[in-house]
CHARMM-style PDB file with segment names, atoms N, HN, CA, C and O in Angstrom:
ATOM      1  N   UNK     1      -2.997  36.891  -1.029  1.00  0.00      PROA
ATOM      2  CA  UNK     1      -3.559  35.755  -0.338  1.00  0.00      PROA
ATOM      3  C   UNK     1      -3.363  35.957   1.157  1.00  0.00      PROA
ATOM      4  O   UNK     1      -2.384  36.364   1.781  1.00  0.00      PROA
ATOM      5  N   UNK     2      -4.282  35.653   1.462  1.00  0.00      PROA
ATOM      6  HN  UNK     2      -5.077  35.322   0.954  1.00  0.00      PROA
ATOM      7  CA  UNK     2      -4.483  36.177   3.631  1.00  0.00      PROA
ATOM      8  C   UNK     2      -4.914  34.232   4.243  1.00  0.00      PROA
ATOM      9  O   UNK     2      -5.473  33.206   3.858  1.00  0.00      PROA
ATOM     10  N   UNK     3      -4.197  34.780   5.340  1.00  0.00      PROA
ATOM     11  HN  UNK     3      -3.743  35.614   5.653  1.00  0.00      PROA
ATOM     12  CA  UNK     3      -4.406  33.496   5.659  1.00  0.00      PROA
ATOM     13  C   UNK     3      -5.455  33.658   7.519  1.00  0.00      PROA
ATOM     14  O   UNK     3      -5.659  34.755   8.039  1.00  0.00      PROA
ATOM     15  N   UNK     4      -5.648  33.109   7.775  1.00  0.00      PROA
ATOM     16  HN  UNK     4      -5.482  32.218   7.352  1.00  0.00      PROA
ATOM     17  CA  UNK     4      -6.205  33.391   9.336  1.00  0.00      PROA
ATOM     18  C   UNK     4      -5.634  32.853  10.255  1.00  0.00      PROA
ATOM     19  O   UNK     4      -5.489  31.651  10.477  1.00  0.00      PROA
ATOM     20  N   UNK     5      -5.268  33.793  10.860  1.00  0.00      PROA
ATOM     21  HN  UNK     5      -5.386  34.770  10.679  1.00  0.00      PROA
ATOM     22  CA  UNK     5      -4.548  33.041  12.525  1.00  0.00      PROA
ATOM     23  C   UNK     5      -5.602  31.959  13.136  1.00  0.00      PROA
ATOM     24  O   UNK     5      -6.823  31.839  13.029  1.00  0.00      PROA
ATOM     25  N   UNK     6      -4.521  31.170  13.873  1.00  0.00      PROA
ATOM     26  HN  UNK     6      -3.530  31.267  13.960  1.00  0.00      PROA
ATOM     27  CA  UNK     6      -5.568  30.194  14.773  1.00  0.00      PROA
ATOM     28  C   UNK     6      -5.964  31.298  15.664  1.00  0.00      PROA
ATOM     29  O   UNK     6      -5.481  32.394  15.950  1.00  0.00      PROA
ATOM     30  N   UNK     7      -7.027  30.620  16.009  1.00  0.00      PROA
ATOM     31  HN  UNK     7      -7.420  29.730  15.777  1.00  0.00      PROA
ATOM     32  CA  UNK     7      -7.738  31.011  17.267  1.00  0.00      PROA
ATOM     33  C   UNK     7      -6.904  31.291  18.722  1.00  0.00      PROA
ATOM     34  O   UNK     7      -7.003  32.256  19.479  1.00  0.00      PROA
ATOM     35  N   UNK     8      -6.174  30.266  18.810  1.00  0.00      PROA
ATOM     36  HN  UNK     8      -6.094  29.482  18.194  1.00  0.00      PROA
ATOM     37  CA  UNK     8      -5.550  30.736  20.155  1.00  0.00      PROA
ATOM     38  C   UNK     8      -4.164  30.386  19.661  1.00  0.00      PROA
ATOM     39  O   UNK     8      -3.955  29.539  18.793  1.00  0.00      PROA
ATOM     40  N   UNK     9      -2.920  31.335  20.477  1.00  0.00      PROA
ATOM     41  HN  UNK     9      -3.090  32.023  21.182  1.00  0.00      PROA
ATOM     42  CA  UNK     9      -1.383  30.503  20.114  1.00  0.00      PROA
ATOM     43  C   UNK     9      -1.205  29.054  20.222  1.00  0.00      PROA
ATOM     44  O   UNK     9      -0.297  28.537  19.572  1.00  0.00      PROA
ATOM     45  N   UNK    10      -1.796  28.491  20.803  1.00  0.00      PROA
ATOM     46  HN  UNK    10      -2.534  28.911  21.331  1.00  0.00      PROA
ATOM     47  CA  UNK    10      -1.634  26.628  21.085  1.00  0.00      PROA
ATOM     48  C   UNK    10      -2.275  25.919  20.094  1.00  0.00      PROA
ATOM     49  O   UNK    10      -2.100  24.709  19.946  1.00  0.00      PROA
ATOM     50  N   UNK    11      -3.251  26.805  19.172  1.00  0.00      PROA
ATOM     51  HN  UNK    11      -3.394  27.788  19.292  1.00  0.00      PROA
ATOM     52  CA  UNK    11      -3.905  25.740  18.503  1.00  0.00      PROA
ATOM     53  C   UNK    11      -3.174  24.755  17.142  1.00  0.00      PROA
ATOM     54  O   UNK    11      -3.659  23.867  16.442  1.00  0.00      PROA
ATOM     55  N   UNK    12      -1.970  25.317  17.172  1.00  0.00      PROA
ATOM     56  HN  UNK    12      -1.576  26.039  17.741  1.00  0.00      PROA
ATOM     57  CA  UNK    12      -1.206  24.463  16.554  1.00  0.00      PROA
ATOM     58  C   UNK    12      -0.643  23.247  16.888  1.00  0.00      PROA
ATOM     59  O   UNK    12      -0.079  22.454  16.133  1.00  0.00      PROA
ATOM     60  N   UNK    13      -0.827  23.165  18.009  1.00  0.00      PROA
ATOM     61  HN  UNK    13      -1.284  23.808  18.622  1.00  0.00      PROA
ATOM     62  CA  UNK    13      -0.343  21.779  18.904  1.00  0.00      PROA
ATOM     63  C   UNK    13      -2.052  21.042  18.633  1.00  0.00      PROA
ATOM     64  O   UNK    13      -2.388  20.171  19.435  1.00  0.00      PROA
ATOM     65  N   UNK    14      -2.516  21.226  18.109  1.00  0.00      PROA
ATOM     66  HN  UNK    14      -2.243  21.934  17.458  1.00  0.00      PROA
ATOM     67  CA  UNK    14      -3.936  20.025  18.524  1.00  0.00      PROA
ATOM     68  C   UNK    14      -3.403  18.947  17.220  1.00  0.00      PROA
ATOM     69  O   UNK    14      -3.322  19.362  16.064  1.00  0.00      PROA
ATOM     70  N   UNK    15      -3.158  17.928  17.495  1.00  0.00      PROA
ATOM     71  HN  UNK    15      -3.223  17.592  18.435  1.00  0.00      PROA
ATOM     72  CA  UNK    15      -2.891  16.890  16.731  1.00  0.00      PROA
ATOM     73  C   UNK    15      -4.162  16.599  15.769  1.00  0.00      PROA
ATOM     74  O   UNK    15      -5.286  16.421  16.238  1.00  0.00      PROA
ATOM     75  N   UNK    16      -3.833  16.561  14.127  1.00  0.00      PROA
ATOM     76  HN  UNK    16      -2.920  16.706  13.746  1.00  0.00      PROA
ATOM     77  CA  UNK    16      -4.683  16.480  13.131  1.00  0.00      PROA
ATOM     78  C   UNK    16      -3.878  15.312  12.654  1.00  0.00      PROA
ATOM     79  O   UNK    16      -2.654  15.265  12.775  1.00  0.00      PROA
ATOM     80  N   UNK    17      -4.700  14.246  12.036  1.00  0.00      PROA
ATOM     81  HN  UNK    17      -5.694  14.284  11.938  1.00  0.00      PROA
ATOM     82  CA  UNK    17      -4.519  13.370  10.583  1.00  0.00      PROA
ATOM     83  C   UNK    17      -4.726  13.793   9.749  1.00  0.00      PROA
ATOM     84  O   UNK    17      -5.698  14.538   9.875  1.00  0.00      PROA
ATOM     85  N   UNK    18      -4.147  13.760   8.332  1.00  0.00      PROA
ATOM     86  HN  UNK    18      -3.357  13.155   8.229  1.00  0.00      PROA
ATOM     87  CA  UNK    18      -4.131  14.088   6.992  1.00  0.00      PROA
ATOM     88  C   UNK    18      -4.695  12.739   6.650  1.00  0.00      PROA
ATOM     89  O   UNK    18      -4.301  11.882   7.441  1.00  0.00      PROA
ATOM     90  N   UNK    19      -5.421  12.330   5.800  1.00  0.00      PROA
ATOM     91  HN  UNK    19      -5.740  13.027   5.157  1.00  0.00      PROA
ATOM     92  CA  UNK    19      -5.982  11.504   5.113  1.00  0.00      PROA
ATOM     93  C   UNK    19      -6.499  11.804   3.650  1.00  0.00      PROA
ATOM     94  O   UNK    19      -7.466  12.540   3.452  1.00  0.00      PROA
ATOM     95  N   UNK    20      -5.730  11.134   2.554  1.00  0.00      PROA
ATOM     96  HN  UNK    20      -4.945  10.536   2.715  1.00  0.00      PROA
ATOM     97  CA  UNK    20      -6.954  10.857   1.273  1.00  0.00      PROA
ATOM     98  C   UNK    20      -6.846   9.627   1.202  1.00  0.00      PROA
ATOM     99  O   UNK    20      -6.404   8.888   2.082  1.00  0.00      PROA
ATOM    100  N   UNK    21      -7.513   9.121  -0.563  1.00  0.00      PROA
ATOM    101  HN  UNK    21      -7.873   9.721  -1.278  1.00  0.00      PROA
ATOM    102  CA  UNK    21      -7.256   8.001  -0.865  1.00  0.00      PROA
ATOM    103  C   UNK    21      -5.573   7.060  -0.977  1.00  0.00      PROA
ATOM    104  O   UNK    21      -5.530   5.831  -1.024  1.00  0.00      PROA
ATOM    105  N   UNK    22      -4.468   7.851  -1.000  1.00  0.00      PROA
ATOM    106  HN  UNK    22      -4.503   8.850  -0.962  1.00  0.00      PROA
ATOM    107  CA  UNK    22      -3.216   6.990  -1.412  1.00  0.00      PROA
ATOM    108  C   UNK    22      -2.412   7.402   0.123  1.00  0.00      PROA
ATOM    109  O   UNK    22      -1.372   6.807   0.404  1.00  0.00      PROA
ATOM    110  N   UNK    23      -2.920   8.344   0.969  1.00  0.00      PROA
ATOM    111  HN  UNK    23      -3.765   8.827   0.740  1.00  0.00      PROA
ATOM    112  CA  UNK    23      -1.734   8.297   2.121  1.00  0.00      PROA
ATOM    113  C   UNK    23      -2.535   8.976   3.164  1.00  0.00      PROA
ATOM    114  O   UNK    23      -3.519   9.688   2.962  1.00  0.00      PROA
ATOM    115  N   UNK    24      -1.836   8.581   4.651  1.00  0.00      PROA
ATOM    116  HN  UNK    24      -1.036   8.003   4.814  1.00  0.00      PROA
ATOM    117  CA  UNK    24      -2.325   8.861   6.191  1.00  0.00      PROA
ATOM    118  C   UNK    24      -1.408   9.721   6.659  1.00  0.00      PROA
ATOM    119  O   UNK    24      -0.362   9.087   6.794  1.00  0.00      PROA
ATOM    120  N   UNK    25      -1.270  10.806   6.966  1.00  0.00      PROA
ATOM    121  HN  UNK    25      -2.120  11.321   6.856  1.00  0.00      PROA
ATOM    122  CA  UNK    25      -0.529  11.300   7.732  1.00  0.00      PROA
ATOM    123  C   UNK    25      -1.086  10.903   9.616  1.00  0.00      PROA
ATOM    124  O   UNK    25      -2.239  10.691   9.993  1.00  0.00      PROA
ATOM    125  N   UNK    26      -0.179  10.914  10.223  1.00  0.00      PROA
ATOM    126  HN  UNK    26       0.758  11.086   9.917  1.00  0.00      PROA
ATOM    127  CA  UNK    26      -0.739  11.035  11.775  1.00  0.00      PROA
ATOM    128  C   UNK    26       0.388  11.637  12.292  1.00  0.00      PROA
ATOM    129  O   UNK    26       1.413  11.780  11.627  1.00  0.00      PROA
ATOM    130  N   UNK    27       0.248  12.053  13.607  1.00  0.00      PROA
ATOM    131  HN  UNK    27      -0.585  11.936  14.147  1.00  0.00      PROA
ATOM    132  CA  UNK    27       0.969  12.319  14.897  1.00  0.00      PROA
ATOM    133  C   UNK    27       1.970  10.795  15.652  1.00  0.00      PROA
ATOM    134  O   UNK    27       1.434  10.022  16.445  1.00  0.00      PROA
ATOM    135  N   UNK    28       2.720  10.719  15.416  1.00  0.00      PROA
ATOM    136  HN  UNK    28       3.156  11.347  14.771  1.00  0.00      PROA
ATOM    137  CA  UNK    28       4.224   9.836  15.664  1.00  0.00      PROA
ATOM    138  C   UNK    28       3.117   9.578  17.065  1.00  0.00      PROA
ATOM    139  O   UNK    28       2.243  10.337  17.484  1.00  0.00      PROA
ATOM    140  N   UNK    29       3.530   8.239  17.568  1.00  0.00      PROA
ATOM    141  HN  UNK    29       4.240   7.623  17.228  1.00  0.00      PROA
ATOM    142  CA  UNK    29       2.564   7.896  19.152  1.00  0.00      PROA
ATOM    143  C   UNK    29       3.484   6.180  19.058  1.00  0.00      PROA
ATOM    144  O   UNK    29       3.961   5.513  18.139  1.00  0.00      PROA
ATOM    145  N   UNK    30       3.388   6.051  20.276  1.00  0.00      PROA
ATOM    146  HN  UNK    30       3.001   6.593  21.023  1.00  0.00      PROA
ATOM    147  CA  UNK    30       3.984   4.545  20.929  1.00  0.00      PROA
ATOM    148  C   UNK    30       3.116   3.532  20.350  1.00  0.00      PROA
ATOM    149  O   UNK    30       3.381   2.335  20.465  1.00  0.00      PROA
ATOM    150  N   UNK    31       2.250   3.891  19.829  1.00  0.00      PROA
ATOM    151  HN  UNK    31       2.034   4.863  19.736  1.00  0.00      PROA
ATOM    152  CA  UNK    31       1.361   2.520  19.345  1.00  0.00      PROA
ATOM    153  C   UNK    31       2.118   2.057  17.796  1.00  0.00      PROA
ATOM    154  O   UNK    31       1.844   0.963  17.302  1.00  0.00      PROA
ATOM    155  N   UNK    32       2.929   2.864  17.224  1.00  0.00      PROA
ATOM    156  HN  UNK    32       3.151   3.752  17.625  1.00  0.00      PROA
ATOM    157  CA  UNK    32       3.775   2.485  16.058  1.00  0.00      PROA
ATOM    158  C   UNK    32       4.778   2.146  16.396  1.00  0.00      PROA
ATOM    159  O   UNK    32       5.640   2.157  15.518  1.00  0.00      PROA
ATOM    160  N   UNK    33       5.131   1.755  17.561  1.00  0.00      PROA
ATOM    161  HN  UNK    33       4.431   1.745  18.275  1.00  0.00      PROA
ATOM    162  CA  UNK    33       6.609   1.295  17.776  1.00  0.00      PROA
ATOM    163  C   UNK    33       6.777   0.126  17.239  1.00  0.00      PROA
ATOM    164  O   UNK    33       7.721  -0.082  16.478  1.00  0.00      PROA
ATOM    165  N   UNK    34       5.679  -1.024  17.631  1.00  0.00      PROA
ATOM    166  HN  UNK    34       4.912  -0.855  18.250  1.00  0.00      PROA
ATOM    167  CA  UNK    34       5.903  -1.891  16.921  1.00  0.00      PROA
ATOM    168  C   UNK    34       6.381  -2.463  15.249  1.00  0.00      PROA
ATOM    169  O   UNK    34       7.265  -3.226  14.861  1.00  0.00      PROA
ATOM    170  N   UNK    35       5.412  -1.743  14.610  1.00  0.00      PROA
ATOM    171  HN  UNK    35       4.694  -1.123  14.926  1.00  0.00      PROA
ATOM    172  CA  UNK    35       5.195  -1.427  13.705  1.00  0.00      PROA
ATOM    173  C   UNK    35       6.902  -0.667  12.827  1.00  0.00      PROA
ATOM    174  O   UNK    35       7.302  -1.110  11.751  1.00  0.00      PROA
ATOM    175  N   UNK    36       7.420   0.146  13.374  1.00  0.00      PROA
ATOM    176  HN  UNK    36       7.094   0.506  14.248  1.00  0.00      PROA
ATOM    177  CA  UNK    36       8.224   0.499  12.788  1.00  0.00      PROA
ATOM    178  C   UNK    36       9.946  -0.245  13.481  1.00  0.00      PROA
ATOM    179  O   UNK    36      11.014   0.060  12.950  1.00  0.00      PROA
ATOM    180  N   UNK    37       9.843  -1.364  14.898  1.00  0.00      PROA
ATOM    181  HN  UNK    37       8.976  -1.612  15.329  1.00  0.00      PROA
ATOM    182  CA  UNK    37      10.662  -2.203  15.172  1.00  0.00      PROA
ATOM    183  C   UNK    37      10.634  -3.037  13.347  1.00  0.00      PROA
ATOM    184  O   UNK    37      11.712  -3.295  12.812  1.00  0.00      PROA
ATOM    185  N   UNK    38       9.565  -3.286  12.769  1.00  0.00      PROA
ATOM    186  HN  UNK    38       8.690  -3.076  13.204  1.00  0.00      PROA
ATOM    187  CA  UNK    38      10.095  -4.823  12.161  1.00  0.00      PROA
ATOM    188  C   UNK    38      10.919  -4.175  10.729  1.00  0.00      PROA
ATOM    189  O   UNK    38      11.270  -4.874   9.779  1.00  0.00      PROA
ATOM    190  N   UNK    39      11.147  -2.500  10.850  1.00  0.00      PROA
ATOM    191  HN  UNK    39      10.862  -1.932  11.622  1.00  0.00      PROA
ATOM    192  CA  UNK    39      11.930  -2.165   9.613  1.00  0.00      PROA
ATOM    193  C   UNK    39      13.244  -1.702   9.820  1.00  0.00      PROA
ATOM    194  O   UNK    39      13.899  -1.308   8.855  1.00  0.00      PROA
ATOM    195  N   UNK    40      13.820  -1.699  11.225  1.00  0.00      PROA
ATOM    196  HN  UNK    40      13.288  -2.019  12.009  1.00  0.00      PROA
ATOM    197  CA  UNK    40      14.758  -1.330  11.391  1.00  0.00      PROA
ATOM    198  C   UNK    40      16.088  -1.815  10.667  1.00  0.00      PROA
ATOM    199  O   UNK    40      17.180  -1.287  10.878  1.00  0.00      PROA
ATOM    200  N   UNK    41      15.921  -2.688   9.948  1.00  0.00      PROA
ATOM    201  HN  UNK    41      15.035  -3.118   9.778  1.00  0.00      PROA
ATOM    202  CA  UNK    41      16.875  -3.562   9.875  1.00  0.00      PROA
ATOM    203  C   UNK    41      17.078  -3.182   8.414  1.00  0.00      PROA
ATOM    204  O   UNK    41      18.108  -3.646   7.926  1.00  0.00      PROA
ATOM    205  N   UNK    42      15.972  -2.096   7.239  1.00  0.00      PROA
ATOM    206  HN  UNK    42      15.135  -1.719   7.635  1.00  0.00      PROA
ATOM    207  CA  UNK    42      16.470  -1.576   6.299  1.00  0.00      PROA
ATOM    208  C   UNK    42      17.120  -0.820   6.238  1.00  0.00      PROA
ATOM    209  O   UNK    42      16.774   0.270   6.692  1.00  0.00      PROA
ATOM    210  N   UNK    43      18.971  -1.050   5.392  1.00  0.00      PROA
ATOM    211  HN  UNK    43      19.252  -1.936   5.024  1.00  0.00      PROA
ATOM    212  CA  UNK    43      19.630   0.198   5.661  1.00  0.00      PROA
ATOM    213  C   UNK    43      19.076   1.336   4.572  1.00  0.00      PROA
ATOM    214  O   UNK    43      19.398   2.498   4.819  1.00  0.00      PROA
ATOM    215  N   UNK    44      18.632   1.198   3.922  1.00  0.00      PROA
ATOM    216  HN  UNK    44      18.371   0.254   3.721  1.00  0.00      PROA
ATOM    217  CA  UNK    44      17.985   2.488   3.052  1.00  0.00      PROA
ATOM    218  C   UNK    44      17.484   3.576   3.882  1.00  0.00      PROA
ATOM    219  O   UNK    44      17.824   4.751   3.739  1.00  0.00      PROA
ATOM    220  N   UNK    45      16.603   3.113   4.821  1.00  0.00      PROA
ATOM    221  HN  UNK    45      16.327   2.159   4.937  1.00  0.00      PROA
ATOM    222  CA  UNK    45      15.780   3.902   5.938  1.00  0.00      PROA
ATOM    223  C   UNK    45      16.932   5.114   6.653  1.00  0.00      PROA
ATOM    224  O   UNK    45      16.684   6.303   6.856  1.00  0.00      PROA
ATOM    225  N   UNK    46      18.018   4.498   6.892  1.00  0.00      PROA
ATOM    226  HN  UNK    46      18.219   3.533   6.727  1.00  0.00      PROA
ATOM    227  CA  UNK    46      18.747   5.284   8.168  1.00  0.00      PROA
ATOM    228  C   UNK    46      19.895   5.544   7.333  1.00  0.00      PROA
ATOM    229  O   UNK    46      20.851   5.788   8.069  1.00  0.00      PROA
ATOM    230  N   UNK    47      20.217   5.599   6.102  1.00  0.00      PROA
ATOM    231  HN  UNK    47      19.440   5.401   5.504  1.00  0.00      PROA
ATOM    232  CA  UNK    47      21.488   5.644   5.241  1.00  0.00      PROA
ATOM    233  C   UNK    47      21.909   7.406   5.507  1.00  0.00      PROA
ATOM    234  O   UNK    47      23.029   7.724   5.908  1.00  0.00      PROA
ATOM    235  N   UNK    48      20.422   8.803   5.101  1.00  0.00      PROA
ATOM    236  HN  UNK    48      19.513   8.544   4.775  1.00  0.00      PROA
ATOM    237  CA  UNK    48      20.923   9.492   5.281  1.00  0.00      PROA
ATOM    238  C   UNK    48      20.552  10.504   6.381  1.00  0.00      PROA
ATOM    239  O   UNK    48      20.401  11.715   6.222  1.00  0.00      PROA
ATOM    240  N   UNK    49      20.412   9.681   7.722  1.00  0.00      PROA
ATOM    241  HN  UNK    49      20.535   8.697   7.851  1.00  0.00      PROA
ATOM    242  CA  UNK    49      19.870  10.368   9.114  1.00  0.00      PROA
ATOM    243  C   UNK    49      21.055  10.462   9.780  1.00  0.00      PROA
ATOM    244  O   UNK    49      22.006   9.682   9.727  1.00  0.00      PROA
ATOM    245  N   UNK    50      20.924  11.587  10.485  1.00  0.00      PROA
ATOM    246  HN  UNK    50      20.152  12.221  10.528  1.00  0.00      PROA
ATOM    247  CA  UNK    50      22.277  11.728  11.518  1.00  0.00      PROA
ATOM    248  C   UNK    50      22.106  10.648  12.600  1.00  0.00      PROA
ATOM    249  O   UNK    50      22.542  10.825  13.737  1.00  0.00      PROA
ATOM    250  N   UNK    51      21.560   9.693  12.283  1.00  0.00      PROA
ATOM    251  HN  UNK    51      21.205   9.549  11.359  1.00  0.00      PROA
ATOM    252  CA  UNK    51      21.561   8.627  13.942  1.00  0.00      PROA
ATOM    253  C   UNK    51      22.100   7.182  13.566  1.00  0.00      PROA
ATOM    254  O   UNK    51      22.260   6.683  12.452  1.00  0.00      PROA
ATOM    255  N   UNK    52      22.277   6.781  14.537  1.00  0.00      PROA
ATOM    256  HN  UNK    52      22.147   7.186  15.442  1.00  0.00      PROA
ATOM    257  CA  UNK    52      22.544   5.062  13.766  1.00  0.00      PROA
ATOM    258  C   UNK    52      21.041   4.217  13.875  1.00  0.00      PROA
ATOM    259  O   UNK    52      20.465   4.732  14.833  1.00  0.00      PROA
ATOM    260  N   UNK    53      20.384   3.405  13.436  1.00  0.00      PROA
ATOM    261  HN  UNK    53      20.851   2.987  12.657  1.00  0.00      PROA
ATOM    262  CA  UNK    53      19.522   2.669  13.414  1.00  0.00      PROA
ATOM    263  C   UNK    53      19.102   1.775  14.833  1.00  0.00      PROA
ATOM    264  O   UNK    53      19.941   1.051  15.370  1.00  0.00      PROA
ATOM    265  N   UNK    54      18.107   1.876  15.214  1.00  0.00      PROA
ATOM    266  HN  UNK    54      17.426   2.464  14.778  1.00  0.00      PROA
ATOM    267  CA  UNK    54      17.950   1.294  16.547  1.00  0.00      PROA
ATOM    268  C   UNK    54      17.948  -0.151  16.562  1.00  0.00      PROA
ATOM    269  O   UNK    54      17.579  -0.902  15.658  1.00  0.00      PROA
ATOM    270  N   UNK    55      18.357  -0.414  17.573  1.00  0.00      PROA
ATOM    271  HN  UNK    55      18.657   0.195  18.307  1.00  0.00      PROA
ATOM    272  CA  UNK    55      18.276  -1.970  17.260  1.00  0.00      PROA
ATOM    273  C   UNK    55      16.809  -2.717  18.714  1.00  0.00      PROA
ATOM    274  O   UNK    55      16.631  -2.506  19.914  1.00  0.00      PROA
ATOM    275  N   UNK    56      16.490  -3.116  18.227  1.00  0.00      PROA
ATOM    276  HN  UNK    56      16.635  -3.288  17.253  1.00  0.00      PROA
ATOM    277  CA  UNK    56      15.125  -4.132  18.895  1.00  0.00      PROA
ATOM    278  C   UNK    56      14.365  -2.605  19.394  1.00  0.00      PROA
ATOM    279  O   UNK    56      14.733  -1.431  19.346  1.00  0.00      PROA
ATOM    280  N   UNK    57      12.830  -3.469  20.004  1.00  0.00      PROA
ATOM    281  HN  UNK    57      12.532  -4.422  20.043  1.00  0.00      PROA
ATOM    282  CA  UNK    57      11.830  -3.005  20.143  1.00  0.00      PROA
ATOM    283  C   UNK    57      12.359  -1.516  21.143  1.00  0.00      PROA
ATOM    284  O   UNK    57      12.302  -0.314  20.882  1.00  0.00      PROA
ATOM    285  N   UNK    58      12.886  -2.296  22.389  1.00  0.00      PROA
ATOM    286  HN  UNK    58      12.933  -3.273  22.601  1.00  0.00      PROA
ATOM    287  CA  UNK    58      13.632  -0.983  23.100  1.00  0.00      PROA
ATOM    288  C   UNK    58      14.386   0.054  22.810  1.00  0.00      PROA
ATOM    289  O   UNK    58      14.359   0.881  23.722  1.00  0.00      PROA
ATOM    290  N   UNK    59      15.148   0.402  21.786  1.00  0.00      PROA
ATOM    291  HN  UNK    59      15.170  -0.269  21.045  1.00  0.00      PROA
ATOM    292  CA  UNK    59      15.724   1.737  21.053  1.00  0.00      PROA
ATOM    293  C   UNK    59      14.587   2.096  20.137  1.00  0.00      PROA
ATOM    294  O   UNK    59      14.817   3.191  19.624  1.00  0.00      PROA
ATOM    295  N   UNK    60      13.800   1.740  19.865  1.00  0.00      PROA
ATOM    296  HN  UNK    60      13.613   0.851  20.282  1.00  0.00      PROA
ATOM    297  CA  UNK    60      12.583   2.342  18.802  1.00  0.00      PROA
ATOM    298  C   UNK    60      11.523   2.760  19.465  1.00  0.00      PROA
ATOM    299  O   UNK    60      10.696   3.528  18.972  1.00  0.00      PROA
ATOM    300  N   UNK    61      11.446   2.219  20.812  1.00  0.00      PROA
ATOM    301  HN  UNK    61      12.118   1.595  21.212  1.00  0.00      PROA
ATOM    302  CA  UNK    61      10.264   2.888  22.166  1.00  0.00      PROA
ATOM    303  C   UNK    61      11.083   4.547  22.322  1.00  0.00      PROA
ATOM    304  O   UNK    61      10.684   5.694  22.118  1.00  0.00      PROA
ATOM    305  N   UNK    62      12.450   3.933  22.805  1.00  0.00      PROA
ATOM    306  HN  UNK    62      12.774   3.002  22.971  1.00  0.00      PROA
ATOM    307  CA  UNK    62      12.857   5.568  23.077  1.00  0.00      PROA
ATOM    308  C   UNK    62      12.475   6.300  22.293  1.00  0.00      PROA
ATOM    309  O   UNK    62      11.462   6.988  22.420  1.00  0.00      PROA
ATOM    310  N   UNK    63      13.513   6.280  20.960  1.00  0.00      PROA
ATOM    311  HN  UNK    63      14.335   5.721  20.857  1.00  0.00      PROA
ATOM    312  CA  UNK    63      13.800   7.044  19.708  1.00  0.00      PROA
ATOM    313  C   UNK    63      12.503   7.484  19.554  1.00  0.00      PROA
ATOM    314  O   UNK    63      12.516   8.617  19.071  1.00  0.00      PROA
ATOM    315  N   UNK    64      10.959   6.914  19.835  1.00  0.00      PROA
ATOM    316  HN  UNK    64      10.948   5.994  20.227  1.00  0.00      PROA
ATOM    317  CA  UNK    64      10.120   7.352  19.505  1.00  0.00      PROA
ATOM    318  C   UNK    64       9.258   8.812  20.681  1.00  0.00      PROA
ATOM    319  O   UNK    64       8.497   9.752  20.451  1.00  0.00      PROA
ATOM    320  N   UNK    65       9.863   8.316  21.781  1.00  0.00      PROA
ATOM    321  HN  UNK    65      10.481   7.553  21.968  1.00  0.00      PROA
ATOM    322  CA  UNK    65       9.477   8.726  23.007  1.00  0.00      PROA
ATOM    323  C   UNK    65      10.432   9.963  22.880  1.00  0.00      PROA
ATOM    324  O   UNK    65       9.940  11.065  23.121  1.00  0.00      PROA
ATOM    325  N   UNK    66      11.660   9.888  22.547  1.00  0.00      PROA
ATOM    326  HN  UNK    66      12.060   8.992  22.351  1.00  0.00      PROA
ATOM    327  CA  UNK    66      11.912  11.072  22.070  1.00  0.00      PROA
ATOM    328  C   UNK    66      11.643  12.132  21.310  1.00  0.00      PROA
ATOM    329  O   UNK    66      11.606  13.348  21.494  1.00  0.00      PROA
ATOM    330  N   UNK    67      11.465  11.418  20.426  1.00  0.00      PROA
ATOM    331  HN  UNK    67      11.496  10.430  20.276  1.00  0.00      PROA
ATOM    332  CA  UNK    67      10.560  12.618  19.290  1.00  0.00      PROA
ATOM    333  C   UNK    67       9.309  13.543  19.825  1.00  0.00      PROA
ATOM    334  O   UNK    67       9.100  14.727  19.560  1.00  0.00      PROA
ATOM    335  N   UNK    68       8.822  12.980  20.351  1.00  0.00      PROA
ATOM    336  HN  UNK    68       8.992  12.018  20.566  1.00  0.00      PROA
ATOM    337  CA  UNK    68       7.399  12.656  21.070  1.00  0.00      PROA
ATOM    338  C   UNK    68       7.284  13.928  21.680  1.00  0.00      PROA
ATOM    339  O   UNK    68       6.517  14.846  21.391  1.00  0.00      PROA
ATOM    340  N   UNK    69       8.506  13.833  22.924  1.00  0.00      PROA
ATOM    341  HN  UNK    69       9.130  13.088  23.159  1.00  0.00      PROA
ATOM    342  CA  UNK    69       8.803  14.717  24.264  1.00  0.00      PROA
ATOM    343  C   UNK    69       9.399  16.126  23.529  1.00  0.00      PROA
ATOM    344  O   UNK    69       9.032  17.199  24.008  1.00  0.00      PROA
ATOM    345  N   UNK    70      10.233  16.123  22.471  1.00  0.00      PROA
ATOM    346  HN  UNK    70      10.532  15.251  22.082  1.00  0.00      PROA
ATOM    347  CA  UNK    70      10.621  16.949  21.888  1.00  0.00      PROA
ATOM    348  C   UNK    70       9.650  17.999  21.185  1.00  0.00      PROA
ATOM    349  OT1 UNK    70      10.117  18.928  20.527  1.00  0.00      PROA
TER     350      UNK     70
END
């Protein structure tokens, strides 16, 4: 089985969505901050991450802005 190089070394950075019928993949972006502020508060979520759980909208802007920049 052969696979084909991208076209150029960067073309792995072009941000794609995964989409079918049961799930979305996307690219992590500040417009989910909200969105993932109103779950912080499940400890299931952060039970086995090396971080502690953010608390309000402002540690979940970073935490996200981090990922982001990374």
């Amino acid at each position: 089985m052969s696979s084909t190089p991208p076209a150029t070394e960067h073309d792995w950075l072009i941000p794609l969505v995964l989409e079918n019928e049961w799930v979305r993949l996307e690219p992590l972006a500040l417009s989910h901050v909200p969105d993932l502020a109103l779950v912080t508060d499940e400890v299931e979520i952060w039970r086995w991450l090396p971080i502690n759980a953010p608390k309000g909208v402002a540690e979940v802007r970073a935490l996200v802005q981090s990922g982001i920049d990374d």
